[in-house]
mmCIF file of the N, C-alpha and C atoms, coordinates in Angstrom:
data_MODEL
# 
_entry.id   MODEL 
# 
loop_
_atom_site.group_PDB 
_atom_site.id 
_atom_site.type_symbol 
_atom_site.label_atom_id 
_atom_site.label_alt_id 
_atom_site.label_comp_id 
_atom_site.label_asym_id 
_atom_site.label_entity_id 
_atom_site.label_seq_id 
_atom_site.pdbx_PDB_ins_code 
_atom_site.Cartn_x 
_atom_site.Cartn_y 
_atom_site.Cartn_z 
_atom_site.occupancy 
_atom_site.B_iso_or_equiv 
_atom_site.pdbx_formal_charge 
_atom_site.auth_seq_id 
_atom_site.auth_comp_id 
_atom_site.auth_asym_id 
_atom_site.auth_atom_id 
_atom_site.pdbx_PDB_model_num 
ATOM 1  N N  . UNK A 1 1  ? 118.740 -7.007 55.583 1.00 0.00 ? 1  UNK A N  1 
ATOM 2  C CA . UNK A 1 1  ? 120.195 -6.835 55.387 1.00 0.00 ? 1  UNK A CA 1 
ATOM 3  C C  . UNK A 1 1  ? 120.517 -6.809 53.887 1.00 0.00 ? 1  UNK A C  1 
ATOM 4  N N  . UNK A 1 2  ? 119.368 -6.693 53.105 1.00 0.00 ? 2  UNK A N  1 
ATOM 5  C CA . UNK A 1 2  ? 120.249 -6.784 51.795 1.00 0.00 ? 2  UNK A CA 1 
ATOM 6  C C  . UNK A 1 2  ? 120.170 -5.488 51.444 1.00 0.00 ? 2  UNK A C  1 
ATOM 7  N N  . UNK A 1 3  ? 120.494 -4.461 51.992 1.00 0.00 ? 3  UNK A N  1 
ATOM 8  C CA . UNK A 1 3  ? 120.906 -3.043 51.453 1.00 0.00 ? 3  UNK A CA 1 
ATOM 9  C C  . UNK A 1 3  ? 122.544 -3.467 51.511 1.00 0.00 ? 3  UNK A C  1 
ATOM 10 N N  . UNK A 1 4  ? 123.050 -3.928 51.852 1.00 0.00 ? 4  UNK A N  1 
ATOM 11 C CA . UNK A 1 4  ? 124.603 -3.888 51.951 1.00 0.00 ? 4  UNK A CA 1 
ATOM 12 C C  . UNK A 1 4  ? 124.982 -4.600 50.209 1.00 0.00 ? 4  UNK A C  1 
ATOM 13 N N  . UNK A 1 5  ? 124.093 -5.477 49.726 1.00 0.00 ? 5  UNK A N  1 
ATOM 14 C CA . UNK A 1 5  ? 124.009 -5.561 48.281 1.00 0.00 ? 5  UNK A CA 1 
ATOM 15 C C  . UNK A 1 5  ? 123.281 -4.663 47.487 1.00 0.00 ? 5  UNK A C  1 
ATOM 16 N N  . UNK A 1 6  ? 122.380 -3.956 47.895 1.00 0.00 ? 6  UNK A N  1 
ATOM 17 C CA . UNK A 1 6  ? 121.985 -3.039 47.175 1.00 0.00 ? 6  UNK A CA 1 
ATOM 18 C C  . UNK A 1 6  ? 123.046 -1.785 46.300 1.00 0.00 ? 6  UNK A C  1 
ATOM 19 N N  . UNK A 1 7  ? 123.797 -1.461 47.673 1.00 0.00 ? 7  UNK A N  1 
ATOM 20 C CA . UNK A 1 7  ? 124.920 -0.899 47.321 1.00 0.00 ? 7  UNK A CA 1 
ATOM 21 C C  . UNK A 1 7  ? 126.488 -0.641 48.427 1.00 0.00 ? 7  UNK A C  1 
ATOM 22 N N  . UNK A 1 8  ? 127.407 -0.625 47.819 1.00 0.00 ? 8  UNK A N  1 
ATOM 23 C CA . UNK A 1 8  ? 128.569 -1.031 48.631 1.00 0.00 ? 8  UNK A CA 1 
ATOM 24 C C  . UNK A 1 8  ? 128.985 0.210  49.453 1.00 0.00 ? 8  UNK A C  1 
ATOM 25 N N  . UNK A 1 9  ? 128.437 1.343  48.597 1.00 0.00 ? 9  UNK A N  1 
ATOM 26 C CA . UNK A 1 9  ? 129.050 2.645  49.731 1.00 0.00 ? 9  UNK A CA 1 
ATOM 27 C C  . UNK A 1 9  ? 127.941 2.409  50.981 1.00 0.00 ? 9  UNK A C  1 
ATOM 28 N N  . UNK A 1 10 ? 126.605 1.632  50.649 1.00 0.00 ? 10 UNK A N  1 
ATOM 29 C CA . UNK A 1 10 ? 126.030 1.614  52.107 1.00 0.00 ? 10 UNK A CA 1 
ATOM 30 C C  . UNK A 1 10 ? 126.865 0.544  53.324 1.00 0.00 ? 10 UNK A C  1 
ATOM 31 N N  . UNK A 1 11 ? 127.703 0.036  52.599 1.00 0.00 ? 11 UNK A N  1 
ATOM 32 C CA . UNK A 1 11 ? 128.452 -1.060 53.848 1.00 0.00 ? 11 UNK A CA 1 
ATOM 33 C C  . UNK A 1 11 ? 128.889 -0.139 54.777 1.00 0.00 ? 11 UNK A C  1 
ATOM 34 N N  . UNK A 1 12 ? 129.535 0.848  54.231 1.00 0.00 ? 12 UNK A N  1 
ATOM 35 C CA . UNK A 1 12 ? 130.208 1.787  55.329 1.00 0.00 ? 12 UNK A CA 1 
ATOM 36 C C  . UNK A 1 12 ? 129.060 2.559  56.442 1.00 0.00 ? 12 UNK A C  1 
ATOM 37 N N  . UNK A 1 13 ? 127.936 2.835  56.130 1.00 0.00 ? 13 UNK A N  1 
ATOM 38 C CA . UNK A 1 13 ? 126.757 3.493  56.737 1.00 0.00 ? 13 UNK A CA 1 
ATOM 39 C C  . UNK A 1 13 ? 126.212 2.390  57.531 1.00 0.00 ? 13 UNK A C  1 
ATOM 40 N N  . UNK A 1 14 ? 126.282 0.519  56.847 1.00 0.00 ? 14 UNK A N  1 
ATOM 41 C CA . UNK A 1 14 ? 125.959 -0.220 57.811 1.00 0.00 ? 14 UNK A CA 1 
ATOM 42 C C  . UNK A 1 14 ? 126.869 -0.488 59.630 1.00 0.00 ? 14 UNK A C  1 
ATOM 43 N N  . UNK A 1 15 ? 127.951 -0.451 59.296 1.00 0.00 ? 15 UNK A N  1 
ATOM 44 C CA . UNK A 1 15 ? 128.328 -0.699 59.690 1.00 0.00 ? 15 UNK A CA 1 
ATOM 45 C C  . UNK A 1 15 ? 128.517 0.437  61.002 1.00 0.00 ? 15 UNK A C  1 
ATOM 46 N N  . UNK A 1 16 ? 128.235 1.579  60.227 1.00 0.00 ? 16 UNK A N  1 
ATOM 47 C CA . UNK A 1 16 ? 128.689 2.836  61.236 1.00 0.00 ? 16 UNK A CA 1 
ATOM 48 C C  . UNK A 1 16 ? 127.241 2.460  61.898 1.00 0.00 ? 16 UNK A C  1 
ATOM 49 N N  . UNK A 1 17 ? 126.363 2.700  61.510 1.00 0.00 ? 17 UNK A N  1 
ATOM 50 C CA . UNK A 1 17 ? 125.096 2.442  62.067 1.00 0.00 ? 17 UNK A CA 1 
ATOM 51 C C  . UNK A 1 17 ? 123.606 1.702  61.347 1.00 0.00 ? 17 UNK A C  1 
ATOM 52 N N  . UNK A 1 18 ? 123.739 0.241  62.002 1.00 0.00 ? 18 UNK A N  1 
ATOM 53 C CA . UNK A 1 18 ? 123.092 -0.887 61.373 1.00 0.00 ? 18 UNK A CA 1 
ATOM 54 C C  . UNK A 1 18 ? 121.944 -0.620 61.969 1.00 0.00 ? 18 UNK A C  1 
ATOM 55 N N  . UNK A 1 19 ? 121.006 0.480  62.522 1.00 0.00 ? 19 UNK A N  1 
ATOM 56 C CA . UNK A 1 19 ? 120.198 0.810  63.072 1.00 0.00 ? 19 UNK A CA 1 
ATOM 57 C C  . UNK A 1 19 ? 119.115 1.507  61.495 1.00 0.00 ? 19 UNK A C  1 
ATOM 58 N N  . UNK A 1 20 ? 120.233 1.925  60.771 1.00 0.00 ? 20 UNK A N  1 
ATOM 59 C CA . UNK A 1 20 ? 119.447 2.586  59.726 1.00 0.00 ? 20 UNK A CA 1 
ATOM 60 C C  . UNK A 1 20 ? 118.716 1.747  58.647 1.00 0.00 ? 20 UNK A C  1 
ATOM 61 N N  . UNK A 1 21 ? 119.610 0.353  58.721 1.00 0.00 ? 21 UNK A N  1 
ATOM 62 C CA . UNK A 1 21 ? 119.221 -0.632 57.600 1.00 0.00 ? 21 UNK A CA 1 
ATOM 63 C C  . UNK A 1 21 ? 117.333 -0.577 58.158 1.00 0.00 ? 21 UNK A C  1 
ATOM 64 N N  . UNK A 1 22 ? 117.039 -0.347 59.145 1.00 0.00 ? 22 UNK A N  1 
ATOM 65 C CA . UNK A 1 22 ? 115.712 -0.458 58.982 1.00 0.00 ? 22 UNK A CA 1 
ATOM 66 C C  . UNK A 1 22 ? 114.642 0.144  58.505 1.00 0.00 ? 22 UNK A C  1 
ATOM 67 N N  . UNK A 1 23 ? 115.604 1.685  58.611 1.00 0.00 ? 23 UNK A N  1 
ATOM 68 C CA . UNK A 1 23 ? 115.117 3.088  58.109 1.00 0.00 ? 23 UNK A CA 1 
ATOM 69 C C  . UNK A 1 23 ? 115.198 2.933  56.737 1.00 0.00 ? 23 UNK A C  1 
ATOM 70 N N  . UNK A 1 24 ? 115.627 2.301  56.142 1.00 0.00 ? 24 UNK A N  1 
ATOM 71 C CA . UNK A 1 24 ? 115.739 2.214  54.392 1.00 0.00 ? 24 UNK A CA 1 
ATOM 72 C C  . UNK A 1 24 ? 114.991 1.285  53.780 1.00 0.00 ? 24 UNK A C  1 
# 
């Protein structure tokens, strides 16, 4: 989960789909 600190435009991509945080 720390892509959402990595960067803040990814909050919006987490959130749409937290499936990807794994893909990254």
């Amino acid at each position: 989960m720390n892509a959402r600190a990595l960067m803040p435009d990814d909050l919006v991509i987490v959130e749409s789909a937290p499936e990807k945080i794994d893909t990254l």
